[in-house]
C-alpha positions as CSV (number, residue, x, y, z in Angstrom):
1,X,-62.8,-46.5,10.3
2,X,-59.6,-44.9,11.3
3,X,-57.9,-47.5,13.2
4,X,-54.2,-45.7,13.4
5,X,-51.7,-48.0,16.2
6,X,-50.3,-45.9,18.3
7,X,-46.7,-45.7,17.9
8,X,-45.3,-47.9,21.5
9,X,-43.0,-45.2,22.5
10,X,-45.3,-42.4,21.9
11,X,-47.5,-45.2,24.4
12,X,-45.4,-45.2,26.8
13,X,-44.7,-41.2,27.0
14,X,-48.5,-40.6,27.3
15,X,-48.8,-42.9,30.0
16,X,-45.8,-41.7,31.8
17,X,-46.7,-38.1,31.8
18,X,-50.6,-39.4,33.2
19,X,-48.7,-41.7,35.3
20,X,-46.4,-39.2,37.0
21,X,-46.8,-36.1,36.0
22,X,-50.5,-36.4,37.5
23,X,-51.0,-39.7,39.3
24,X,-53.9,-40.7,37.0
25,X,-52.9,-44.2,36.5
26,X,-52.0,-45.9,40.0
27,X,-54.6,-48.0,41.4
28,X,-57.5,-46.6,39.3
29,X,-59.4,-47.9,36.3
30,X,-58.5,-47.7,33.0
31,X,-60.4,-47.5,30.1
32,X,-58.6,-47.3,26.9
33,X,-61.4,-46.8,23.8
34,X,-60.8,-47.5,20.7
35,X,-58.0,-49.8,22.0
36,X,-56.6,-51.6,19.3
37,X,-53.7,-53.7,20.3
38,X,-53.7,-52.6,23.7
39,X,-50.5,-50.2,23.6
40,X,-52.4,-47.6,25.9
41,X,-53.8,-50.7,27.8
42,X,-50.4,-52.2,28.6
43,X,-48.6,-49.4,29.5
44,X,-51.1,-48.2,32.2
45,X,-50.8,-52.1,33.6
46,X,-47.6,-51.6,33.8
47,X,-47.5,-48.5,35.5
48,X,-49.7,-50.3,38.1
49,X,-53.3,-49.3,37.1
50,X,-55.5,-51.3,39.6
51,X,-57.5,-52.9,36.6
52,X,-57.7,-51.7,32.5
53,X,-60.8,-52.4,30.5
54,X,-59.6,-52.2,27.2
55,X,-62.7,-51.7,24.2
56,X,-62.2,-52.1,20.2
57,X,-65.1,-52.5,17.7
58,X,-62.5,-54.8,15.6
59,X,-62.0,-58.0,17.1
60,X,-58.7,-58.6,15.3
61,X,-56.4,-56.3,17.3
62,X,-58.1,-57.3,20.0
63,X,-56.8,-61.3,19.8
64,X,-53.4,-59.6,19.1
65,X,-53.7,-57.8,22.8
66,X,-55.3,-61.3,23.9
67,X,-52.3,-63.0,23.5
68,X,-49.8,-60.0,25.0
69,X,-51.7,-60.1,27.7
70,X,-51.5,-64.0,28.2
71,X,-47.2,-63.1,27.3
72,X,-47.0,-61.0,30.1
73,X,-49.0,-62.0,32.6
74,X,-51.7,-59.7,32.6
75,X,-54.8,-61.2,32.7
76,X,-56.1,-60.4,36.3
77,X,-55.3,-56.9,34.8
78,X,-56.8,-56.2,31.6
79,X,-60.4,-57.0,30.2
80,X,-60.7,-57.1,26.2
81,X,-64.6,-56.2,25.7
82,X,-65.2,-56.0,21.7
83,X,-68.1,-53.6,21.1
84,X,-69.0,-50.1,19.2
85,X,-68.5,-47.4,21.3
86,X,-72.1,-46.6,21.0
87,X,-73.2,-50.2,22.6
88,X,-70.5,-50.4,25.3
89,X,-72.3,-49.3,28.8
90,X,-70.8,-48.6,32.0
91,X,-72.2,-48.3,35.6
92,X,-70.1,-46.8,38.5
93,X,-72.5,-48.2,41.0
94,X,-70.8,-51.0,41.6
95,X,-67.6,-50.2,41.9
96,X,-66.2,-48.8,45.5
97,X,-67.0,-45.2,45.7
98,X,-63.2,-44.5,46.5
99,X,-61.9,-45.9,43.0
100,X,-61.6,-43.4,40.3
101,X,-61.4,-44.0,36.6
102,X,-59.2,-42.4,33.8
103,X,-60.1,-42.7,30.5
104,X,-57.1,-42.8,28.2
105,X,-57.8,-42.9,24.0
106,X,-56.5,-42.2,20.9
107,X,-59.9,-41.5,19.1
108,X,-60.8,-41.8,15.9
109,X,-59.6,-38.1,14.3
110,X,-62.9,-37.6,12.3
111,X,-60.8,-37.2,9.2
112,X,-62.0,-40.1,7.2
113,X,-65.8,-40.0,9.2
114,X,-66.5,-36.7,10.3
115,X,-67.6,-36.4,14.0
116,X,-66.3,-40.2,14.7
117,X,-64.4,-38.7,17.6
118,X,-67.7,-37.2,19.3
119,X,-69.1,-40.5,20.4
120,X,-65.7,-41.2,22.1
121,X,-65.3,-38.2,24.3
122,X,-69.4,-38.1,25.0
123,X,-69.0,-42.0,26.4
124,X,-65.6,-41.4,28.4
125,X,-67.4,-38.0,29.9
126,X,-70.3,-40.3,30.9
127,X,-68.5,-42.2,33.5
128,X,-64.9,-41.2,33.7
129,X,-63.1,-38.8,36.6
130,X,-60.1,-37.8,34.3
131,X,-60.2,-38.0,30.6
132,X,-56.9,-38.0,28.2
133,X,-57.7,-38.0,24.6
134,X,-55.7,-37.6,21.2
135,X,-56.8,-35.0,18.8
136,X,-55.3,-33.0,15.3
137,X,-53.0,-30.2,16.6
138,X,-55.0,-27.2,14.9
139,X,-57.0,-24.1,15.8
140,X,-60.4,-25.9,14.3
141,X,-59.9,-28.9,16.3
142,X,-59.0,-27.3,19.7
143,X,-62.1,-24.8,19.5
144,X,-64.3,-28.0,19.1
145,X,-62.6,-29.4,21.6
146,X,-63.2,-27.1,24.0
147,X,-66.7,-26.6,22.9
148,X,-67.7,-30.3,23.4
149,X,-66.3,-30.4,26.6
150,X,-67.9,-27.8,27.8
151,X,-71.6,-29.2,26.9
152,X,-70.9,-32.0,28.8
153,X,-69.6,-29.5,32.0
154,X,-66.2,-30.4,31.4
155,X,-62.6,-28.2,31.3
156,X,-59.3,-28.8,29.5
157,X,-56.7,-28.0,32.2
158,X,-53.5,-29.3,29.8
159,X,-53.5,-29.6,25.9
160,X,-49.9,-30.8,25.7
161,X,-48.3,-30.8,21.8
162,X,-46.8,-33.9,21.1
163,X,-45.8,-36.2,17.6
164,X,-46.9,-39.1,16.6
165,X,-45.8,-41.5,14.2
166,X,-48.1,-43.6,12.2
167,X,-47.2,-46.2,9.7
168,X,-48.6,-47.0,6.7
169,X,-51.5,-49.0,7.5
170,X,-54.4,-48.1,4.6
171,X,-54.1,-48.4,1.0
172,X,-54.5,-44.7,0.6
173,X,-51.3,-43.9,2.8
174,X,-48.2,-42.9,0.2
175,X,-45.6,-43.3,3.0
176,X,-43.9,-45.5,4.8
177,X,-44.5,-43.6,8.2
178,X,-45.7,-40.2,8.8
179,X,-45.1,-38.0,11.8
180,X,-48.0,-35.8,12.4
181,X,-49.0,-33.0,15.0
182,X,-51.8,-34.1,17.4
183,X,-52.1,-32.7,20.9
184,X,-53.1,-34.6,24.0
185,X,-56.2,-33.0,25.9
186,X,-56.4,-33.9,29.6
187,X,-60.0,-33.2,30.6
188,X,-61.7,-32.2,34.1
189,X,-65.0,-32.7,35.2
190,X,-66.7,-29.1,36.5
191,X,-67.6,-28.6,39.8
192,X,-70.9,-28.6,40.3
């Protein structure tokens, strides 16, 4: 598995720029795949998303989000679910027809497991009005990007450049920190 934290400031500038820029957190549903620690999940509370379900595979970040949320207050707010992204299932037809979701994640990049991020973006295009994802910053990765989305009758309207700073978190990493390239997609559905 790739489980890379998400740097909290790089957190925080993603979901300002969905916040703000585009009004995609307020009052809607949040899910953040692939979650981790909740850094994605937190700031969108924050920023006064109406409710964040936050789902991780590994159930050990997930006690470390467990207790922020508890620290701050949170709990009427954010809902841990531990699952594969495969098994987690998701029905809008319950919810009131007025309250959109935005799916905000920081997939695996399929460089470790080739095609890991696939199952992310097919699940968030399942359910979600507004998708923002993390990819690799690179011409192979954008034209599959684009190519996915499309199967599944969705656009790219922003693919914003940004940095991200991973520390050293496997035993194959040789530095302390990293910066690398990635570029946040924000995805569309089609009209049909």
């Amino acid at each position: 598995m790739e489980q890379y934290c998400i740097d909290a400031l790089s957190a925080v500038e993603i979901i300002f720029f969905a916040g703000f820029e585009f009004n995609d957190i307020k009052n809607k549903l949040i899910f953040d795949l692939g979650s981790g620690t909740g850094r994605l999940s937190i700031a969108s509370a924050l920023l006064n998303a109406k409710y964040v379900i936050s789902v991780d595979v590994d159930w050990n970040p997930l006690k470390i989000l467990i207790k922020n949320i508890k620290n701050l207050g949170l709990e009427n707010i954010i809902f841990p679910i531990c699952s594969e992204i495969n098994n987690f299932e998701f029905s809008k037809s319950h919810l009131p027809s007025n309250l959109e979701i935005t799916t905000i994640m920081n997939p695996p990049f399929g460089v470790q497991k080739r095609t890991a991020d696939r199952v992310f973006l097919k699940k968030a295009f399942s359910y979600s009005d507004i998708i923002y994802s993390i990819h690799l910053n690179n011409e192979k990765v954008d034209k599959f990007v684009n190519n996915y989305a499309k199967r599944f009758n969705w656009n790219i309207d922003y693919a914003i450049p940004f940095n991200l700073t991973l520390e050293k978190s496997f035993p194959f990493h040789t530095q302390k920190t990293k910066r690398i390239n990635v570029k946040i997609f924000r995805f569309l559905k089609q009209p049909k």
